[in-house]
C-alpha positions as CSV (number, residue, x, y, z in Angstrom):
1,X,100.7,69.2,96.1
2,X,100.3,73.0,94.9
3,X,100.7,75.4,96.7
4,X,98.4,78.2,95.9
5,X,99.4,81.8,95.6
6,X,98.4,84.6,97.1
7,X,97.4,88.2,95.4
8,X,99.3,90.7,95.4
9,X,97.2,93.8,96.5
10,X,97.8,97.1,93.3
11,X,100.2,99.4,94.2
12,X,101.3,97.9,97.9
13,X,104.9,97.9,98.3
14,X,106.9,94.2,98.6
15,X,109.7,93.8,99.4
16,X,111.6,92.5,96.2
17,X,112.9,89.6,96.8
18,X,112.5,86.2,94.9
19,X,109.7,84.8,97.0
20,X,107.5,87.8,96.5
21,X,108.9,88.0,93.3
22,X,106.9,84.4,92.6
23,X,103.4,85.8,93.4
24,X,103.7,88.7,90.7
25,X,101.0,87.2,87.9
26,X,102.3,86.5,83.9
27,X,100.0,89.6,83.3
28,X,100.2,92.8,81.2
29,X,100.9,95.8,83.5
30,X,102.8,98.7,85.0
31,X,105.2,98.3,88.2
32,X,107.2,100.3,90.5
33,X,110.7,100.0,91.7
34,X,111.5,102.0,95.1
35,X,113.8,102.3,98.1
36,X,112.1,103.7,101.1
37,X,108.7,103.2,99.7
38,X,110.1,106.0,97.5
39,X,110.2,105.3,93.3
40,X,112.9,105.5,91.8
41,X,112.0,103.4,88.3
42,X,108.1,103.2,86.2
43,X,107.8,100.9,84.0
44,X,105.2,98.4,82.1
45,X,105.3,95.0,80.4
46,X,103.2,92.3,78.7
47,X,104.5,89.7,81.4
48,X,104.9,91.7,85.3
49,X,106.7,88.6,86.4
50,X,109.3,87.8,83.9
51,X,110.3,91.4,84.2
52,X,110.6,92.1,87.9
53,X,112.3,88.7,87.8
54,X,114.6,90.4,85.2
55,X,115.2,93.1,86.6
56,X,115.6,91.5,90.0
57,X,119.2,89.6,88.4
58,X,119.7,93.2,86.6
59,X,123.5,94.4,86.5
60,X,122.2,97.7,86.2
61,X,123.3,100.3,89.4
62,X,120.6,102.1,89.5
63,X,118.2,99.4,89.4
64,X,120.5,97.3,91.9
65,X,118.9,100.0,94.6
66,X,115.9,98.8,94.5
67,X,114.5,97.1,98.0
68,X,110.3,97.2,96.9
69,X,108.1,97.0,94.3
70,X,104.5,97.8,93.9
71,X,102.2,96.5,90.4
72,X,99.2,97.1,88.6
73,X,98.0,94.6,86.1
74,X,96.1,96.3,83.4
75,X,95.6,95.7,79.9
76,X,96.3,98.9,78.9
77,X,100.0,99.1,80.3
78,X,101.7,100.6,77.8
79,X,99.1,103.9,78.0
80,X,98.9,103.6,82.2
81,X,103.3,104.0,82.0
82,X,102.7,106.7,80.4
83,X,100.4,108.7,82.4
84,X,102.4,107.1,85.8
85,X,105.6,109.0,84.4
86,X,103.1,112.2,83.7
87,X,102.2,112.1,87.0
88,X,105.7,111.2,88.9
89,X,106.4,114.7,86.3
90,X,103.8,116.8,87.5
91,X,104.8,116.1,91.1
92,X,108.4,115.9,91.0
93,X,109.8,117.9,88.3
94,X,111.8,115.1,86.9
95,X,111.3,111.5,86.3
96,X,112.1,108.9,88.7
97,X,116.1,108.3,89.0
98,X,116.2,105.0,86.9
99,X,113.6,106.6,84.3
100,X,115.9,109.8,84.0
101,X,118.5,108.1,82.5
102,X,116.6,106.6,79.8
């Protein structure tokens, strides 16, 4: 028997933990890590889940904060990053914690 999944509505904050974790698609997109429904990390891949999933086991302090994450699937991921950090820019000042770094 298969359980089915459920969607994951764009840009709603999850908790991220590994059952949530399991309804993120194997889809091109952007994604959002945050604490506090804050961001602290933007970023985009050809497969959402294997990422978050990555990231989720990541050794990485700054990333090891994270306690949500919100997606966007989109084919056009690498371009939609981009603007997302323009955007995070033009608000902030500075790029998300985890970004800054980079």
């Amino acid at each position: 028997m298969q359980v089915a999944r459920k969607t994951l509505d764009t840009w709603t904050w999850y908790a991220f933990t590994l059952e949530n974790l399991n309804q993120v698609p194997q889809t091109f997109g952007v994604y959002s890590l945050g604490v506090n429904s804050n961001i602290i990390y933007i970023g985009s891949s050809n497969n959402l889940h294997e990422r978050l999933t990555d990231h989720y086991y990541s050794n990485d302090p700054c990333i090891q904060q994270a306690k949500q994450f919100a997606i966007e699937p989109c084919s056009n991921y690498k371009e939609r990053e981009k603007q997302r950090l323009r955007d995070y820019m033009a608000r902030h000042g500075r790029l998300p914690a985890c970004n800054d770094r980079i």
